[in-house]
C-alpha positions in Angstrom: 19.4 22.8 -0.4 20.3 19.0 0.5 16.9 17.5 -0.5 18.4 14.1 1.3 18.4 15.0 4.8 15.1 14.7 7.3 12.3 16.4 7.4 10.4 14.8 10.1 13.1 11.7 10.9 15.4 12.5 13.5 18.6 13.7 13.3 21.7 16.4 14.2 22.0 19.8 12.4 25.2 18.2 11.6 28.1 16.1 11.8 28.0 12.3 12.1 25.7 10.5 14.4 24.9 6.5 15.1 23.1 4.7 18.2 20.5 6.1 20.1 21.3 6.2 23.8 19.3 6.2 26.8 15.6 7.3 25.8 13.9 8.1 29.0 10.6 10.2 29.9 11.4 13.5 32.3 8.7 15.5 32.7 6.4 14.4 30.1 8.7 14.2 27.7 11.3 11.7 25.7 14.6 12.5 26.5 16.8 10.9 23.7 20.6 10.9 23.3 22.8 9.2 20.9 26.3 8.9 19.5 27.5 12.0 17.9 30.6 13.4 16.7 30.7 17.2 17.6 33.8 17.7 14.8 32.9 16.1 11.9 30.8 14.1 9.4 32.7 10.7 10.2 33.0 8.1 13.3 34.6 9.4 16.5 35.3 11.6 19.6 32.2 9.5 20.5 29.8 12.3 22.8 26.5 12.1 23.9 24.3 14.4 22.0 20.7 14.8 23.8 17.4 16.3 21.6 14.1 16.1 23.6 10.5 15.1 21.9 6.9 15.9 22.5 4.9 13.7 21.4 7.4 11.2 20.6 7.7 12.8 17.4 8.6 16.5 17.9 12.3 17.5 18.1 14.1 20.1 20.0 17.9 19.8 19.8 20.0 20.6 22.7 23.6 20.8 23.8 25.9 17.2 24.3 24.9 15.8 27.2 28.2 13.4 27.8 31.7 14.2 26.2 35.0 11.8 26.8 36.5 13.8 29.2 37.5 11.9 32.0 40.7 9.2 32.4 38.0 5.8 32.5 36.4 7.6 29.1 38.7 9.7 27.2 38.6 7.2 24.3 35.0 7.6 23.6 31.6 7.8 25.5 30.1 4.9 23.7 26.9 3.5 24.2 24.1 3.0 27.2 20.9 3.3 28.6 18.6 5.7 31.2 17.7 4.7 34.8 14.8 7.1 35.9 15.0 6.6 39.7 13.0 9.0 42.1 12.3 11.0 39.4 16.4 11.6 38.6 18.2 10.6 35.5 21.0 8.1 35.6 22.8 7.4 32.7 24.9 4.0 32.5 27.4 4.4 29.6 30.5 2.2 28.5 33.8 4.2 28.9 36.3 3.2 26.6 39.5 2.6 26.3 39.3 -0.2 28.0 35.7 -1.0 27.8 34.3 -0.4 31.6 30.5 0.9 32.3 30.0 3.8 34.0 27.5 6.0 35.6 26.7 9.8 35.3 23.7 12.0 37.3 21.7 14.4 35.9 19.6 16.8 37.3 15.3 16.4 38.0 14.8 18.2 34.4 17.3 15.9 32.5 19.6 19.4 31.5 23.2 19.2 33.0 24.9 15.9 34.1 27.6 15.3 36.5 29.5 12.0 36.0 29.9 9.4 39.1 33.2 10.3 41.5 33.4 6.6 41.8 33.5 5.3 38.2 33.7 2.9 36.3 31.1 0.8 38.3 31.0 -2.4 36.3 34.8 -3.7 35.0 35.2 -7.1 33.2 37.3 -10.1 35.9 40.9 -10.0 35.5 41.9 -12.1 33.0 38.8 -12.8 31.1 39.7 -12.5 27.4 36.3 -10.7 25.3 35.9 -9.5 22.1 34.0 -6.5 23.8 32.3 -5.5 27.2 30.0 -3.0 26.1 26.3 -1.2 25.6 24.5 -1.7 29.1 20.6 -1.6 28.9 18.9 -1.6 32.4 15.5 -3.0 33.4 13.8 -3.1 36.8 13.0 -6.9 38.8 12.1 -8.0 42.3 13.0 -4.3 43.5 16.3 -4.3 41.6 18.0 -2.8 38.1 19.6 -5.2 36.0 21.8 -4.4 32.9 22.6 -7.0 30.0 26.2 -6.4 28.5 26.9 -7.2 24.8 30.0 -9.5 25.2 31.7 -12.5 23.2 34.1 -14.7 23.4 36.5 -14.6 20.3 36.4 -16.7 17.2 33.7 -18.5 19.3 30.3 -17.0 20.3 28.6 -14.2 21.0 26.3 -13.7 24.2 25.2 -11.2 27.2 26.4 -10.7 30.4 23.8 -10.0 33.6 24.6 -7.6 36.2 22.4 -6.5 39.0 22.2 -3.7 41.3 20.3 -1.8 44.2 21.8 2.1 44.3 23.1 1.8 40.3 27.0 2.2 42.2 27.6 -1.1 42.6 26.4 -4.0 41.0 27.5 -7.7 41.3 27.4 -10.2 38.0 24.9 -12.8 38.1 25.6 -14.8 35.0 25.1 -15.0 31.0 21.2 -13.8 29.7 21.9 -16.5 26.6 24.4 -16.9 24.1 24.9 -18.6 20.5 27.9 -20.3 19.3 29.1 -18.9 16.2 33.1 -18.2 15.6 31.5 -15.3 12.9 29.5 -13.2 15.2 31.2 -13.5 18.2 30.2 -9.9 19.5 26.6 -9.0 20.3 26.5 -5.0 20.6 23.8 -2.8 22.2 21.3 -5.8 23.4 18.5 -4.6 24.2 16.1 -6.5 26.4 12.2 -6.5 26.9 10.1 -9.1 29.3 6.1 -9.5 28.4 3.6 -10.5 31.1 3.2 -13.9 29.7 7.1 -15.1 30.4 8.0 -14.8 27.3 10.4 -12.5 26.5 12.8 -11.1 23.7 16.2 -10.0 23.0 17.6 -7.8 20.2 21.5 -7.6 19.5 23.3 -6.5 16.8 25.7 -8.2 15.0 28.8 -6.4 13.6 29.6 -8.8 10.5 26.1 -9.2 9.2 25.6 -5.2 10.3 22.2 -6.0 11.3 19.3 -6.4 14.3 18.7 -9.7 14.9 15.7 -11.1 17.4 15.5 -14.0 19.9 12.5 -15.2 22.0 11.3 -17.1 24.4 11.0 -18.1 28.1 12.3 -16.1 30.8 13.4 -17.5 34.3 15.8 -17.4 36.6 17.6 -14.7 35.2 18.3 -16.9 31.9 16.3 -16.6 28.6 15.7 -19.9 26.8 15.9 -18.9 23.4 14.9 -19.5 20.0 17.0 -19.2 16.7 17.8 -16.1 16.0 16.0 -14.0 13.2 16.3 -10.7 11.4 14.2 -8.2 13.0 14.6 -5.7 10.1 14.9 -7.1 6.3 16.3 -4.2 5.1 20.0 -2.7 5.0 19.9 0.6 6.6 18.8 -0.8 10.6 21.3 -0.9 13.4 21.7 -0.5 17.2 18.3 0.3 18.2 17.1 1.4 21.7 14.4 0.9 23.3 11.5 3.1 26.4 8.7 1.6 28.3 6.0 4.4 28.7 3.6 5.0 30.9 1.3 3.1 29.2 2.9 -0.1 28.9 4.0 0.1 24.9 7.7 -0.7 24.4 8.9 1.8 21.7 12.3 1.6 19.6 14.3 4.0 18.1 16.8 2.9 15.9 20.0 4.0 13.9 19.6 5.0 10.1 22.7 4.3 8.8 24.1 5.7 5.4 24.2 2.2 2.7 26.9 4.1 0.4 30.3 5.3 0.5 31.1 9.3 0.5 28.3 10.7 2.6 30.8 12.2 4.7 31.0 15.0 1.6 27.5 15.8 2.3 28.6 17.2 5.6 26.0 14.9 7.8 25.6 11.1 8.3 23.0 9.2 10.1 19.5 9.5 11.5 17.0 8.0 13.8 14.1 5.5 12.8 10.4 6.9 13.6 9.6 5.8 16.8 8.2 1.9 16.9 5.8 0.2 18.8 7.2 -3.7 19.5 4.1 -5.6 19.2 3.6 -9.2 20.4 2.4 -11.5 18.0 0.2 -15.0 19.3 2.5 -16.9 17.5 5.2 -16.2 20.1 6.7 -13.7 17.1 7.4 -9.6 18.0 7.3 -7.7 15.4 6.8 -3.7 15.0 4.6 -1.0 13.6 4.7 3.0 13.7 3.5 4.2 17.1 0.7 6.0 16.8 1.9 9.5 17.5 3.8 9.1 14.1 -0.1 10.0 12.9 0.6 13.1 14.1 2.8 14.6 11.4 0.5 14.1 8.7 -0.5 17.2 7.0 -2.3 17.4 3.9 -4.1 14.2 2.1 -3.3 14.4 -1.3 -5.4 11.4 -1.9 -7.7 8.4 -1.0 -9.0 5.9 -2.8 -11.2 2.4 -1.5 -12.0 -0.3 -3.2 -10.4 -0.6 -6.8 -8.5 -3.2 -8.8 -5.5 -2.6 -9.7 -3.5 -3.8 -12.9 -0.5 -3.7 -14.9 -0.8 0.1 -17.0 -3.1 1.4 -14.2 -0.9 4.4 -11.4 -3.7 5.9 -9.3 -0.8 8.1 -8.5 -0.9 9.5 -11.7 0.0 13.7 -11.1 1.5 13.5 -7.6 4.6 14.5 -6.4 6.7 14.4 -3.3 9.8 13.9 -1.0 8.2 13.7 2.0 5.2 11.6 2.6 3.8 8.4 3.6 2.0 6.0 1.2 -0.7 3.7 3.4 -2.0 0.2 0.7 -4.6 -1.5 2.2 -4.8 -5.1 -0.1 -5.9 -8.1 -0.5 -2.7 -10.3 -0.8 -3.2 -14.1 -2.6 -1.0 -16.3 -4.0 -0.1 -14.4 -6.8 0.4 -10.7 -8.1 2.4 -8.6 -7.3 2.3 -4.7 -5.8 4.7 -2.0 -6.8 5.0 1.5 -5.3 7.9 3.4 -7.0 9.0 6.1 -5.3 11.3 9.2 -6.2 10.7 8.4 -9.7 12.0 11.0 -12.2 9.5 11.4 -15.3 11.2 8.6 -17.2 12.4 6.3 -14.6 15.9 7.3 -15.1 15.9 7.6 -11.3 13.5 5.7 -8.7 13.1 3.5 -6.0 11.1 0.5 -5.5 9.1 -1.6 -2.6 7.7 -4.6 -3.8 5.5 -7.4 -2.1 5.4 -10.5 -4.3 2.5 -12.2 -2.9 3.9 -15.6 -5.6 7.3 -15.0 -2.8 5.4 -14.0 0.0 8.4 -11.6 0.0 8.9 -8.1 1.0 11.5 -6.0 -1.1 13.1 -2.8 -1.8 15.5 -1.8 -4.3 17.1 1.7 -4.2 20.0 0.7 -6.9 18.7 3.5 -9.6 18.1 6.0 -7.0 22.1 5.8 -5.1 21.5 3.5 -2.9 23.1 -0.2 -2.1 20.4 -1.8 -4.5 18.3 -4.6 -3.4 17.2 -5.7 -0.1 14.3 -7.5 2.0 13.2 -11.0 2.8 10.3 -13.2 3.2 7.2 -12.1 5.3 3.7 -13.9 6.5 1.3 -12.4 4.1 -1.9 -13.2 2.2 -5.5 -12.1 3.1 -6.1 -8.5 4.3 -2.3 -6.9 4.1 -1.4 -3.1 5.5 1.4 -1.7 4.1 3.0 1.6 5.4 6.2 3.7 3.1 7.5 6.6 4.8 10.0 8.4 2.7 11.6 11.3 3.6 14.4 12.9 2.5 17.2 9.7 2.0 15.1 8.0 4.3 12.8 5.1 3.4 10.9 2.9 6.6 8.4 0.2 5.0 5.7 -1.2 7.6 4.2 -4.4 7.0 0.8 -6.0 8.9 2.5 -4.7 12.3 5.0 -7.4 12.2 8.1 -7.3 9.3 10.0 -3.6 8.9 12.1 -2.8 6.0 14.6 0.2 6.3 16.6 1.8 3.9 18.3 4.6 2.6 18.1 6.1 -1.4 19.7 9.2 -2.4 18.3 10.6 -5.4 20.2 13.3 -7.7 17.8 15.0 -9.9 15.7 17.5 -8.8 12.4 16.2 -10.6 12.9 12.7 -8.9 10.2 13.4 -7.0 7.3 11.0 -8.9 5.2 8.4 -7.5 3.7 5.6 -9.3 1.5 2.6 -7.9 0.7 -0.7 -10.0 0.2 -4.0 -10.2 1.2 -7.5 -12.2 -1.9 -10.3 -12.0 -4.1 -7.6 -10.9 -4.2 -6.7 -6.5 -7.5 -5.6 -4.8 -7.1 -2.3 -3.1 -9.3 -1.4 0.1 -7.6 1.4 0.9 -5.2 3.5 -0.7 -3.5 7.5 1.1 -1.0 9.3 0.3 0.0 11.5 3.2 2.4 14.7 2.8 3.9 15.3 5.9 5.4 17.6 8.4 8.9 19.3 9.9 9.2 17.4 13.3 11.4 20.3 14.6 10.0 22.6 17.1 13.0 25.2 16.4 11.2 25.1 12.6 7.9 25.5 13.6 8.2 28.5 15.1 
């Protein structure tokens, strides 16, 4: 039994897998695909693997949707997003080798796809020299779908091209989104970007040398988005390429690649997995941050405890006797100026083996540090704390998602070795008030192991 793959996180019965492509909603449910290699536990033969979700949160796999079979995409079928247009799925991909977006048509029920006679639809200008052309994400304006490209120029700065189209076959370029000079990151891959009723707006891209999700905001107009420094949208080390759906409803939810932090996990015959879906929430600071959607509630099963209104101090582990690889941890607290929480997680019965999140309320800093349970050791950053503070871990398997006050996420991976590394503890330096303190254990999100 590999106690470090996913019980109720996303991902292939096998093999290697990386971005989430194209989520889209057919028929009352979330189509997902993603990057998957069909042969092996390592990068490429880049396909589309597909898994549909009810609920957002309950996973049926099914057969590649995409494979590199065709001249413009025999290199890889790399990354993309999903068009739902009178009720059909169109799915705009990059082709590789050379980089060129194309276009493939799937049926009313999202199950077979046939890819566009007329391909590739988008190609860079003759003679433009880029450090990439890739990663189209669409969105709908003034009766029109628009993609951003991830693009750079090299050794110089990194920023996204705008296309625009009417039948999703042919599409003319209508300028740069934004871009940032820096000869470092001088590629932006899988942008992703969302537009908010007040004008404001926000754009996620990844960044290849830093290997992380980085956020920019700000005002939107004429095609162009006036925006702020960058930040980390993610303080933790395990967060890449995420993609993102607009429901129904009007929430924006992300998915986003959980990528292994060690060396070797190839062995394990598996790498990769999907974040829990999250809800982008804009803060009145002009700030987006995230939190789990709320069908995520769903997959609770059994309380194993709750607890309100305590103090809690150095000594003191209210989670004294329980036990698990699979749960989420909810701390309501009151978080001053100093003291300092601790939740240990996977802890064997004398530490030998655990993991760590830590808020330092003296920092105002957010922390985890998977070092003594296999993982890259120490990462996190500084948050906007004090006052009331909600803290959400969700642990399962190798998989660790920290939730802070709907606005700062931490995700990371730990990879525990003993079988009794299974403890929790819960305490406190200076002495934290708790309001509110669960411990969920939770359930298989795979319909095929429900049944």
């Amino acid at each position: 039994m590999d106690r470090t793959r996913a019980t109720y996180h996303f991902q292939p019965e096998k093999n290697w897998m990386n971005d989430p492509n194209g989520p889209a909603v057919l028929g009352g449910k979330l189509h997902m695909f993603y990057q998957y290699n069909p042969f092996g536990a390592s990068w490429g033969n880049m396909t589309w693997g597909h898994a549909v979700a009810e609920n957002l949160v309950r996973w049926k796999r099914l057969e590649p949707a995409l494979r590199p079979d065709a001249p413009y995409d025999k290199d890889g079928v790399f990354s993309g997003c999903c068009v739902v247009k009178e009720g059909i799925p169109h799915l705009l991909y990059t082709g590789v080798q050379p980089e060129v977006q194309c276009l493939a048509i799937g049926d009313a029920h999202g199950e077979h796809f046939q890819k566009y006679e007329g391909n590739p639809i988008i190609e860079r200008l003759p003679g433009e020299t880029l450090t990439g052309f890739r990663d189209p994400f669409a969105w709908e304006e003034d009766g029109k779908t628009y993609v951003v490209i991830g693009s750079g120029e090299p050794n110089k700065r990194g920023f996204a091209f705008v296309y625009r189209s009417e039948d999703l076959k042919t599409w003319e370029r209508v300028g740069e989104l934004c871009s940032k000079d820096d000869p470092q990151e001088d590629m932006w891959e899988c942008p992703n970007f969302l537009r908010f009723p007040d004008g404001q707006a926000l754009l996620l891209v990844s960044l290849m040398k830093a290997q992380g999700v980085f956020a920019m905001e700000g005002a939107y107009e004429d095609h162009r988005l006036h925006a702020g420094p960058m930040r980390p949208f993610d303080l933790g080390d395990s967060f890449y390429a995420p993609n993102t759906v607009r429901l129904a409803d009007g929430r924006a939810i992300l998915f986003g690649w959980m990528k292994e932090t060690v060396p070797g996990r190839e062995k394990a015959g598996w790498q990769g997995m999907l974040t829990l879906p999250r809800e982008i929430v804009q803060h009145g600071d002009g700030g987006a941050g995230a939190r789990p959607a709320a069908e995520v509630e769903s997959l609770r099963g059994e309380k194993q405890i709750e607890k309100r209104n305590f103090t809690l101090r150095s000594g003191e582990n209210p989670l004294k006797g329980l036990h698990s690889r699979c749960c989420e941890v909810l701390i309501e607290f009151e978080a001053g100026s100093s003291g300092q929480l601790h939740l240990e997680l996977c802890k064997s019965p004398r530490g030998e083996e655990k993991a760590e999140v830590l808020y330092d309320g003296t920092a105002d800093a957010l922390y985890a540090d998977t070092g003594r349970c296999g993982g890259r050791g120490r990462t996190g950053g500084y948050v906007q704390g004090r006052g009331r503070t909600r803290l959400r871990a969700f642990l399962d398997g190798s998989a660790l998602e920290v939730y802070l006050n709907d606005r700062e996420t931490l995700t990371t991976r730990l990879y525990p070795e003993r079988e009794d590394a299974d403890g929790l503890r819960l305490w406190a330096e200076g002495g934290v008030r708790v309001n509110l303190l669960q411990v969920y254990e939770m359930q298989s999100a795979y319909e095929e192991e429900k049944k």
